[in-house]
Structures are given as C-alpha cells and as structure tokens.
C-alpha positions as CSV (number, residue, x, y, z in Angstrom):
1,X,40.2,52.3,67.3
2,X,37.1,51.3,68.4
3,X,35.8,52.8,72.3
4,X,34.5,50.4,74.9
5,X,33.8,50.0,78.6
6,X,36.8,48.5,80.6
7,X,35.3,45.0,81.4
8,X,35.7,43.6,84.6
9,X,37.0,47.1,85.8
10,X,33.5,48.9,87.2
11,X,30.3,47.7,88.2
12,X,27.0,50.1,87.2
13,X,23.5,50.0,87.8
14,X,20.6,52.2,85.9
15,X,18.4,54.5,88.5
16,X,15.7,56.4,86.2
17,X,17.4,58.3,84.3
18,X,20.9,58.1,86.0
19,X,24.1,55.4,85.3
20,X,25.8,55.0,88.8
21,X,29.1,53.4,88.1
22,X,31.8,52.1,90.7
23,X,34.7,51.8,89.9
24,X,36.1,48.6,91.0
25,X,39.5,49.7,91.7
26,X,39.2,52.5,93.4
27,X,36.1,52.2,95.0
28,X,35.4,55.9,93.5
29,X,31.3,56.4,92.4
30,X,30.4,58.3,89.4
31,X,26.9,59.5,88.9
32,X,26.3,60.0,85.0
33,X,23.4,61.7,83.5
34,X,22.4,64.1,80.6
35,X,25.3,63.8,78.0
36,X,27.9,61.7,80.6
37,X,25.0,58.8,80.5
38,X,24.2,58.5,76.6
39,X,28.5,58.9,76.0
40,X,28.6,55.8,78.3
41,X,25.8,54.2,77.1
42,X,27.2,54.5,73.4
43,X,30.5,52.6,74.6
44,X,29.6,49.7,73.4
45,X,32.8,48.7,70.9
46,X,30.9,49.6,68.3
47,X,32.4,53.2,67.7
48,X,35.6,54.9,67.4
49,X,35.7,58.2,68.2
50,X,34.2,60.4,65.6
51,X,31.6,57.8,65.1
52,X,30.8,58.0,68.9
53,X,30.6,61.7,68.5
54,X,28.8,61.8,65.4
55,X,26.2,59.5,66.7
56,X,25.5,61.7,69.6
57,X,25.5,64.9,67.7
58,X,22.6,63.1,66.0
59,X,21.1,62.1,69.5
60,X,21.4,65.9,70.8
61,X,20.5,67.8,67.1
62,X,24.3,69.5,67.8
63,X,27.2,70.0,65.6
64,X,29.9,67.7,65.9
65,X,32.4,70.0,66.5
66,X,30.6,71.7,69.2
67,X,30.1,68.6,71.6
68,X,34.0,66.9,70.6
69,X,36.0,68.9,73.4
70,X,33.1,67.8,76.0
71,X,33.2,64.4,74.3
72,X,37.6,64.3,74.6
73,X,37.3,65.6,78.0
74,X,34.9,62.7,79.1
75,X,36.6,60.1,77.3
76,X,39.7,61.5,79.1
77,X,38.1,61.6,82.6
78,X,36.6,58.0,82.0
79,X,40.4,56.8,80.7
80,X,42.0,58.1,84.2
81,X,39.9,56.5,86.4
82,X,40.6,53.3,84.5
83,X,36.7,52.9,83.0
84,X,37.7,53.2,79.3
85,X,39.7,50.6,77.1
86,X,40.5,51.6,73.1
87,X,41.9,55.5,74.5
C-alpha cells in the first residue's frame, strides 16, 4: 500500500530548511526537519513502506533496518493526528 499525504487534511509551508504543517483539524502545528522533513517530503504516493524507507536509507547512507523503527514511529505519529492516508 502505497503512503501519501492526507489531502485536504493539513495545510504546510517550507521555511529554509523546516516543513511547518497544520493540521487542519485540530489546529495542532508540527515543525519537521532533519529526518521528520525528508520522510514527509517522500510522501508523495509513490512509496509503500519499505520503499519509503529504503529510499531514505539511501538519502542518509544508513541501513534500512536501523532508521525503520524511527520511520514506523513517524508514520505512526503522522497517522494519529490524521496527516497520513495508505497506514
């Protein structure tokens, strides 16, 4: 199952090197850089899961299996707060 922004659910804006998303629901801000902004960034439909973390294991030189728990606990934080369809 492919991994993708919730459309229509959050509104975001790029501020150097920082994604500030709001969620449109709650209201809640998020404030995503380093690893949280290029996992976001890669939500683009294109990947399911272990292609999402294989392409940022490439990104970061890191072992897959190293970055997946951070990767499952973003995903999951992203899916609670209503930011993430395809979980």
């Amino acid at each position: 199952m492919t991994l993708a922004k919730a459309a229509g659910q959050f509104t975001e804006t790029e501020i150097d090197d920082e994604v500030v998303v709001m969620s449109l629901t709650s209201g809640d801000f998020f404030s995503l850089t380093g690893t949280a902004r290029a996992i976001w960034l890669a939500l683009d439909g294109q990947h399911d899961r272990a292609g999402l973390i294989t392409a940022l294991a490439a990104e970061f030189e890191a072992e897959p299996d190293a970055i997946a728990p951070d990767v499952d606990d973003f995903l999951a934080q992203l899916s609670a707060a209503g930011l993430l369809s395809g979980a």
